[in-house]
N, C-alpha and C positions, 0 to 999 in steps of 0.2 A: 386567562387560561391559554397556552399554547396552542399552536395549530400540527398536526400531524404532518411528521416530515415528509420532505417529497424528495429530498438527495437522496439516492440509496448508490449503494458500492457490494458488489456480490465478487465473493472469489470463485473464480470458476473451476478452476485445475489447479494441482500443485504435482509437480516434481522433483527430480533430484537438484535441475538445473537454477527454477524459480518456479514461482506463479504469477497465475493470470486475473485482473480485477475487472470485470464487470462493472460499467457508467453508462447505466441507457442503453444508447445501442455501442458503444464505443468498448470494446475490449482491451486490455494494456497490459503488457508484460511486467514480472517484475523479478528482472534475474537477479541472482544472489550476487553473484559478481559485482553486480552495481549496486546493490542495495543488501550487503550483509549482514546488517542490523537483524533478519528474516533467517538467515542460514539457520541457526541453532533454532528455531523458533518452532512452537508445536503445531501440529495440525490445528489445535483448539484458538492457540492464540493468532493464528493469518490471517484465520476466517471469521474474527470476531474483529471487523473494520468497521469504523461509521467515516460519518461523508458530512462535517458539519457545513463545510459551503462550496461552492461548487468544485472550487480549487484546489481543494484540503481534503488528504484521508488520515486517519489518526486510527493506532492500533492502542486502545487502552489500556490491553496487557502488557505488551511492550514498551509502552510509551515512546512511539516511534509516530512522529509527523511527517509527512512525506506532500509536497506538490503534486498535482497531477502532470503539470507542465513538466516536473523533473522525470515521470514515468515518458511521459508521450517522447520526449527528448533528454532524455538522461547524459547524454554529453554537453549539455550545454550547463551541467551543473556538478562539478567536480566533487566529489566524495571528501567531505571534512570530517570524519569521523575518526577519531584514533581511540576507540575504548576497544576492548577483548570482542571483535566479530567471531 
């Protein structure tokens, strides 16, 4: 039987420019700019993030993976995306 998670990932804010993710006590921005995958993205689908290991946030709806390393430091991880942001 599994044990009851202990990651959690809370969105705190959203606005026009990004949102913000909640890790413990660590908050992290997560501007559209750099992470467009989110722009078109509903309030419903941001805020329904899970945290399956400490380094990993996955948006199920989106099907978007994102590093936490990428959030904390987002230039050291260049944007490879070229689908419709």
């Amino acid at each position: 039987m599994p044990g009851v998670a202990t990651l959690q990932a809370e969105v705190t804010n959203i606005s026009a420019h990004g949102f913000w993710v909640l890790l413990g006590s660590e908050e992290l921005p997560v501007p559209y700019a750099q992470f467009p995958w989110f722009k078109k993205a509903t309030i419903e689908q941001i805020v329904n993030v899970e945290r399956p290991t400490e380094n990993h946030l996955y948006w199920p709806q989106l099907d978007v993976d994102v590093s936490v390393e990428s959030l904390r430091n987002p230039d050291a991880f260049p944007l490879v995306s070229r689908g419709n942001c």
